[in-house]
C-alpha positions as CSV (number, residue, x, y, z in Angstrom):
1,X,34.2,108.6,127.4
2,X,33.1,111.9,126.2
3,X,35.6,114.1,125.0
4,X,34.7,116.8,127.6
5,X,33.4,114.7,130.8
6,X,33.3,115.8,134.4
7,X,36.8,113.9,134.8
8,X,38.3,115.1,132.2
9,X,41.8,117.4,133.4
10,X,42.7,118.8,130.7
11,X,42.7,123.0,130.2
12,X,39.5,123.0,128.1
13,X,37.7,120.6,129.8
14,X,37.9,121.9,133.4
15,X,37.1,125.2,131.8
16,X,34.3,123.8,130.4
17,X,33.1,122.5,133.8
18,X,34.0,125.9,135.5
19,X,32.7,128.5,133.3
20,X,29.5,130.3,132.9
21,X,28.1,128.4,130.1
22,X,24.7,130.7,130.2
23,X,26.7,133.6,130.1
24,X,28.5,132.3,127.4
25,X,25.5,131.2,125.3
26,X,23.9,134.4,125.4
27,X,27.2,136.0,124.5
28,X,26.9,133.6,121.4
29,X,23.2,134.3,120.7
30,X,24.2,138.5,121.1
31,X,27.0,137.7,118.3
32,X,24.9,135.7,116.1
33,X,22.3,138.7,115.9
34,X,25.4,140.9,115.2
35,X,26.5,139.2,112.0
36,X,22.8,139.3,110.8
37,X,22.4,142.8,111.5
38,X,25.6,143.4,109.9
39,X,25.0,141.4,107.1
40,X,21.3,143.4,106.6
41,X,22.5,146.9,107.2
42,X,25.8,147.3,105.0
43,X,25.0,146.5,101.7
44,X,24.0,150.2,100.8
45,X,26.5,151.6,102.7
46,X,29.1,149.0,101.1
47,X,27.8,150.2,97.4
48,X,27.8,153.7,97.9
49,X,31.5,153.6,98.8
50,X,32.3,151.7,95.5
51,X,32.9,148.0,97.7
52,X,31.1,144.5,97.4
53,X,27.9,144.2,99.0
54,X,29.7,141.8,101.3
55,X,32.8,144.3,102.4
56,X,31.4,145.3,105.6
57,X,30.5,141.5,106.6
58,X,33.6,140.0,105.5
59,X,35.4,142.4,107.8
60,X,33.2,142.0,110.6
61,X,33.7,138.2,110.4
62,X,37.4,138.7,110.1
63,X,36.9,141.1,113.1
64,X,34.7,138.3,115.2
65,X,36.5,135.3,114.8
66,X,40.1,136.6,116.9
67,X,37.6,138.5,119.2
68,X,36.2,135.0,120.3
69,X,39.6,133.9,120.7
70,X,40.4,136.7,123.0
71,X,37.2,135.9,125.1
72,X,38.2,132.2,124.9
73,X,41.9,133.0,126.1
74,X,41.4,135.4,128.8
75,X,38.3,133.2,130.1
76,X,41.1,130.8,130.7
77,X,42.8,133.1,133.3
78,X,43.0,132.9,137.0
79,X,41.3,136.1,138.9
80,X,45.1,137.1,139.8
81,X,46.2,137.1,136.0
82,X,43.0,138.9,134.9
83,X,44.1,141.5,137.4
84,X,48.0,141.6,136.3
85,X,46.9,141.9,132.2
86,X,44.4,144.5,132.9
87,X,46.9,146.5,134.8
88,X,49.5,146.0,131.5
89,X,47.3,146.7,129.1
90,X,45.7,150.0,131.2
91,X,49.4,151.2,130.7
92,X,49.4,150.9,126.9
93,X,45.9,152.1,126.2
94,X,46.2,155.1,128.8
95,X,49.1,156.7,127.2
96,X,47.0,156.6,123.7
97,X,44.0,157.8,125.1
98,X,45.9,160.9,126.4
99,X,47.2,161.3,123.0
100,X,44.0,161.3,120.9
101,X,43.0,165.2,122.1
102,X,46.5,166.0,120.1
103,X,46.8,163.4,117.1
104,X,43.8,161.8,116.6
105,X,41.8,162.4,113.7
106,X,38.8,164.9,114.4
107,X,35.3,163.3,112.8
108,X,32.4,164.8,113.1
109,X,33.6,167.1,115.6
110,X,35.7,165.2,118.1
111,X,38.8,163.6,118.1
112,X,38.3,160.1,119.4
113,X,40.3,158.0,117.0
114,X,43.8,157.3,116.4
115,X,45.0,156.7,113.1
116,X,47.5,154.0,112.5
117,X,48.5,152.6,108.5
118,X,45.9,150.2,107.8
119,X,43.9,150.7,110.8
120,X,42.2,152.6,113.5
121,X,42.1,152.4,116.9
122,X,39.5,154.1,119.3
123,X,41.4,154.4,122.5
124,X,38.6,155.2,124.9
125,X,37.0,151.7,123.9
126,X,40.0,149.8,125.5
127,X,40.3,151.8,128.5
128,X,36.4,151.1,129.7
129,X,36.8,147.2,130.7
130,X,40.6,147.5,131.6
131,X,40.2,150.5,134.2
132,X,37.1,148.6,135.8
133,X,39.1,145.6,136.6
134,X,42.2,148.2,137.4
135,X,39.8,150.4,140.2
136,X,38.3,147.1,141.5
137,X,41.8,146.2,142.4
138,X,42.9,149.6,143.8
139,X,39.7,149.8,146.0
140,X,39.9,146.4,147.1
141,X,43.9,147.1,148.3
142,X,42.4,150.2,149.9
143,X,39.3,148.2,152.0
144,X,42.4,145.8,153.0
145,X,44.8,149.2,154.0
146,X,48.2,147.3,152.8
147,X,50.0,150.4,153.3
148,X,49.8,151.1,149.4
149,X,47.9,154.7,148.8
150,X,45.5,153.0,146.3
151,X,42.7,155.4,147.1
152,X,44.6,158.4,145.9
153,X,46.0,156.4,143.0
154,X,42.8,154.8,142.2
155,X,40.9,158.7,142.3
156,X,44.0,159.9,139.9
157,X,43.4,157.7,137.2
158,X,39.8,158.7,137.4
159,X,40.3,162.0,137.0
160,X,43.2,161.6,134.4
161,X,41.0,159.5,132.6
162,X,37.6,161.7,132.5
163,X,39.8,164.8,131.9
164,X,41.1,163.2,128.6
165,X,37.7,162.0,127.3
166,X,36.0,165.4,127.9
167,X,39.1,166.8,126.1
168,X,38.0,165.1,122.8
169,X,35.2,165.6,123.6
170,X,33.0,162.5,124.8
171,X,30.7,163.2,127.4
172,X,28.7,159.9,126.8
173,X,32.0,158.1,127.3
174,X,32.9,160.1,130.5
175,X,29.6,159.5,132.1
176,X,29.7,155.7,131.4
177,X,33.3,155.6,133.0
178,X,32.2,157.8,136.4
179,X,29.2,155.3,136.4
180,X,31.2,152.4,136.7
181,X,33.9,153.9,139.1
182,X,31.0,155.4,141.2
183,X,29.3,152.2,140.9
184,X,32.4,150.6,142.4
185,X,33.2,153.0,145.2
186,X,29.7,152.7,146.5
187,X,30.2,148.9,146.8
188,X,33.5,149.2,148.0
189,X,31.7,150.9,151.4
190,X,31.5,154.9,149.9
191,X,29.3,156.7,152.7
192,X,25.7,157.4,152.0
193,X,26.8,161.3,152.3
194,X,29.2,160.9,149.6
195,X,27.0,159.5,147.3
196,X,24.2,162.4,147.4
197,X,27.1,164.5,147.0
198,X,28.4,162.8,144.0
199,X,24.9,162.4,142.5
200,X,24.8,166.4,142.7
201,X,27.6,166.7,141.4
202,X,27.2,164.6,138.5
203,X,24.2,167.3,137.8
204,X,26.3,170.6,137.8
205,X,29.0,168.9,135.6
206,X,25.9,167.9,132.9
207,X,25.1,171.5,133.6
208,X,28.3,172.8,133.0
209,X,29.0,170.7,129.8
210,X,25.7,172.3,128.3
211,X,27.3,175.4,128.8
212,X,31.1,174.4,127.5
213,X,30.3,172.2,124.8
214,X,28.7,173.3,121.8
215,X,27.7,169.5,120.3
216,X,26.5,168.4,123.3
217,X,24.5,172.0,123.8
218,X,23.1,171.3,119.9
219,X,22.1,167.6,121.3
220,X,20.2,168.7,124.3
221,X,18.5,171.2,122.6
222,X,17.0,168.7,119.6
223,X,16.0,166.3,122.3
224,X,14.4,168.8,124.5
225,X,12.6,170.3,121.6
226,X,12.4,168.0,119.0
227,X,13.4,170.9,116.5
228,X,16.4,171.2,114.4
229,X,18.0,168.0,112.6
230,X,16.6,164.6,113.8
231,X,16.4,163.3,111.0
232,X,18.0,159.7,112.4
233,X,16.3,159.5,115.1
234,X,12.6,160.5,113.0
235,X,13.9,157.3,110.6
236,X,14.7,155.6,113.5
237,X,11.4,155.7,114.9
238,X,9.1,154.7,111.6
239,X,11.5,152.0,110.9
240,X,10.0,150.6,114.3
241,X,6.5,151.4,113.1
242,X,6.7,149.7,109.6
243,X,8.6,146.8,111.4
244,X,5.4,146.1,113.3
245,X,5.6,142.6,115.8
246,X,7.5,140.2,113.2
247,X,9.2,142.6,110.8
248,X,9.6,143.1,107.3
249,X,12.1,140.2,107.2
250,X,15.7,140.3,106.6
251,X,17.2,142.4,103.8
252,X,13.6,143.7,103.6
253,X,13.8,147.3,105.1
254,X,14.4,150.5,103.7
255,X,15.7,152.3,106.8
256,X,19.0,151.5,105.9
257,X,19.1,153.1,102.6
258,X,18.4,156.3,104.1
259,X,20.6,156.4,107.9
260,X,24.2,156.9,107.2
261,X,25.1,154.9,110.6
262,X,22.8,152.0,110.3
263,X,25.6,149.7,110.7
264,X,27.0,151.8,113.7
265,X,24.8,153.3,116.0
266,X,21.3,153.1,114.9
267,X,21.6,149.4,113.8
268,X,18.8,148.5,116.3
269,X,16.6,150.5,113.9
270,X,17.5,147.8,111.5
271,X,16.2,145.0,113.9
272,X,13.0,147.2,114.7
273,X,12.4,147.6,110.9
274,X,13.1,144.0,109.4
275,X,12.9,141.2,112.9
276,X,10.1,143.4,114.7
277,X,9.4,144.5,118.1
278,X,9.3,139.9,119.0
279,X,12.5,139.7,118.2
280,X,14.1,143.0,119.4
281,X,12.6,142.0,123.2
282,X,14.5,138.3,122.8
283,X,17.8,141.0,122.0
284,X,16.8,142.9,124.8
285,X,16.4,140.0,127.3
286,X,20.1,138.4,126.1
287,X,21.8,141.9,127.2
288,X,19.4,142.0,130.4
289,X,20.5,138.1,131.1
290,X,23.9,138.8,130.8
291,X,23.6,141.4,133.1
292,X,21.3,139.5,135.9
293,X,23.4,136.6,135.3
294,X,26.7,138.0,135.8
295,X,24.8,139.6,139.7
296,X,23.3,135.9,140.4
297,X,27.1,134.3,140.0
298,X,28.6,137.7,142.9
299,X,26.1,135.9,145.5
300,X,28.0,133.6,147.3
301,X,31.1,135.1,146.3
302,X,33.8,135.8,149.1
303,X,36.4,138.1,147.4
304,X,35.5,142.1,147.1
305,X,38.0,142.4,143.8
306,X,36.0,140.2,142.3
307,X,33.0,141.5,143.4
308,X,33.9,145.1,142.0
309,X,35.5,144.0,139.1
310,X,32.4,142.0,137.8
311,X,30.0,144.9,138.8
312,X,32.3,147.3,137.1
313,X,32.2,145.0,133.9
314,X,28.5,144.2,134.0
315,X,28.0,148.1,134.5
316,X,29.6,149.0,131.2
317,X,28.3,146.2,129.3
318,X,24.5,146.8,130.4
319,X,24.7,150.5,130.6
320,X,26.0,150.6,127.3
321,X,23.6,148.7,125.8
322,X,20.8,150.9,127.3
323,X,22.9,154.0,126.1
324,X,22.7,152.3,122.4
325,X,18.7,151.4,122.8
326,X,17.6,154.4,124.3
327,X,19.4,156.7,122.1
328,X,17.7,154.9,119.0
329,X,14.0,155.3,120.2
330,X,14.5,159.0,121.5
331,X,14.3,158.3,124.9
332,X,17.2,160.1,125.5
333,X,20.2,162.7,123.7
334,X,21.4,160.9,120.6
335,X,25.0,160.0,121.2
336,X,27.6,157.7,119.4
337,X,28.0,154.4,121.3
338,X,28.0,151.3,119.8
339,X,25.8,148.2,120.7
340,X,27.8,145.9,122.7
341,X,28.7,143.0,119.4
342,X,25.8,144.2,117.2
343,X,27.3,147.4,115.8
344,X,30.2,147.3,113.3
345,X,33.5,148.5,114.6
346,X,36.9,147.1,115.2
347,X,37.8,148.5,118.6
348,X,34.6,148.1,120.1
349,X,34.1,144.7,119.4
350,X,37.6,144.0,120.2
351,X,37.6,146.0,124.0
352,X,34.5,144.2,124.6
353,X,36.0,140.6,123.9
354,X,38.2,141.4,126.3
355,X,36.0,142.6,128.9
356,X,33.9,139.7,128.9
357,X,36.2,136.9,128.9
358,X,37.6,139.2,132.1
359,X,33.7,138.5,133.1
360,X,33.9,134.8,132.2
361,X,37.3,134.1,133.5
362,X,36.3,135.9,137.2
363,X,32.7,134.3,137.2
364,X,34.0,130.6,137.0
365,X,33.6,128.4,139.6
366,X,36.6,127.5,141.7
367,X,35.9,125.1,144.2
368,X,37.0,127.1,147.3
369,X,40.4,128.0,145.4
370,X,41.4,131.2,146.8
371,X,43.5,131.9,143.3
372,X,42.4,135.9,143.3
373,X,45.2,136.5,146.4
């Protein structure tokens, strides 16, 4: 008998039989372009810090390999235990990311990161996936009115939350959290009304942060006008043209020797450059998948919380990724987010493990088992 047939009881094989296993491949697929991103846009930046031309890859890997763990373990979990460790680790993470404004370490302008001997940790990162899961919960015990003031709890940690990030400052993190919790709330039965109203103002805060803060002013002002110091974004874009349909192969670009965050934030110029506009729409269309997959599984799904907290998740991971892309071909303000397992960095990669094996673990099939209660 196979080791993992339809009969088989055990833990990993009724996982097997229960879990997304598209999602999951194209989770694998996103990872496997990752390390060969990774592995083609360090090197220089490895050798001009003095390390091996493998430092940046052997850390990634040593990064990747517990992050698949934590997808594989958390996949594992009932709805009602994804809810109950989101909740305990929102009240670990929450407390840091309140402390970054006043001990974090400021880089390149804001203070986003908290230093810790031998690591860092971005805060902000962690809070993304773990309040979406958090607010789906708190809406859905408000649509049910169990005589628990979720609503007001629920808008609190919003505003505490936003508060803190534009304290640091990260707009682009702030919007991506209201997009998600507005996302939510307007599935959770948010009147039409309330929606134009938050829609406008959504405008007069972006209005108001061009006028407060100075970085995001500078940003604005080089997208609008194309003037002042673009230079990523100008390397960005030729890396596409020389990349051409198939690329220049890996290891083969040049764009890398001259962006400092090739690894980081522009590391889709790197794909443009050496796989070539064929393989950058495959990348595309795993992220798009993902996303479209995760809304195919809500169909016939009964429970709200899981509803929200799956739209909430699939919001981050897909807005994220078009964040990331559309930053790196100018078709919006540059701004420093990470694509979702392709860009180098701890905390990222680990906050998004978690997320999606919340997204696995809530998308698996369970046979009328009303376990989210």
């Amino acid at each position: 008998m196979p080791p993992l047939a339809r009969s088989d009881r055990s833990v990993l094989g009724r996982w097997w039989w229960t879990v997304d296993r598209w999602i999951l491949a194209a989770l694998v697929g996103i990872m496997g372009f990752g390390i060969l991103l990774i592995q083609a846009s360090t090197p220089a930046v490895a050798v001009k810090h003095g390390w091996s031309n493998l430092y940046f890859v052997e850390r990634h890997l040593a990064m990747l390999l517990p992050s698949v763990a934590v997808i594989f373990a958390i996949s594992l979990m009932s709805p009602q235990r994804v809810r109950g460790l989101a909740a305990l680790l929102l009240a670990i993470f929450l407390p840091l990311l309140i402390a970054t404004p006043f001990i974090g370490t400021e880089i390149k302008g804001a203070m986003r990161w908290i230093h810790i001997p031998g690591f860092s940790i971005q805060p902000s990162e962690f809070v993304k996936p773990l309040f979406a899961v958090t607010a789906a919960w708190l809406f859905t015990r408000q649509c049910e009115r169990r005589g628990f003031p979720a609503l007001s709890v629920n808008v609190l940690l919003y505003v505490l939350i936003v508060v803190f990030l534009l304290m640091q400052p990260d707009i682009g993190m702030a919007f991506l959290v209201s997009a998600i919790w507005f996302g939510q709330f307007f599935l959770a039965g948010l009147p039409i009304a309330l929606v134009g109203i938050g829609g406008a103002a959504g405008v007069g805060c972006l209005v108001i942060a061009y006028y407060t803060f100075p970085h995001f002013t500078a940003r604005m002002d080089k997208f609008l006008s194309h003037t002042g110091d673009t230079y990523q974004v100008d390397r960005a874009l030729s890396a596409f043209a020389n990349g051409g349909l198939f690329g220049t192969g890996p290891g083969q670009g040049t764009v890398k020797m001259s962006i400092p965050d090739a690894h980081a934030d522009f590391v889709f110029a790197v794909a443009g450059e050496e796989l070539g506009l064929l393989w950058c729409l495959l990348l595309i269309g795993l992220f798009a998948f993902v996303v479209l997959r995760g809304l195919v599984r809500l169909r016939r799904e009964n429970s709200l919380f899981i509803v929200l907290a799956v739209s909430g998740l699939l919001v981050e991971f897909g807005l994220q990724a078009v964040i990331n892309l559309a930053s790196t071909m100018r078709l919006m303000p540059a701004k420093g987010m990470t694509l979702p397992f392709i860009s180098y960095g701890g905390s990222s990669l680990f906050a998004l493990a978690i997320g999606m094996g919340m997204l696995l673990a809530l998308t698996r099939k369970r046979f009328g088992l009303n376990e989210e209660d």
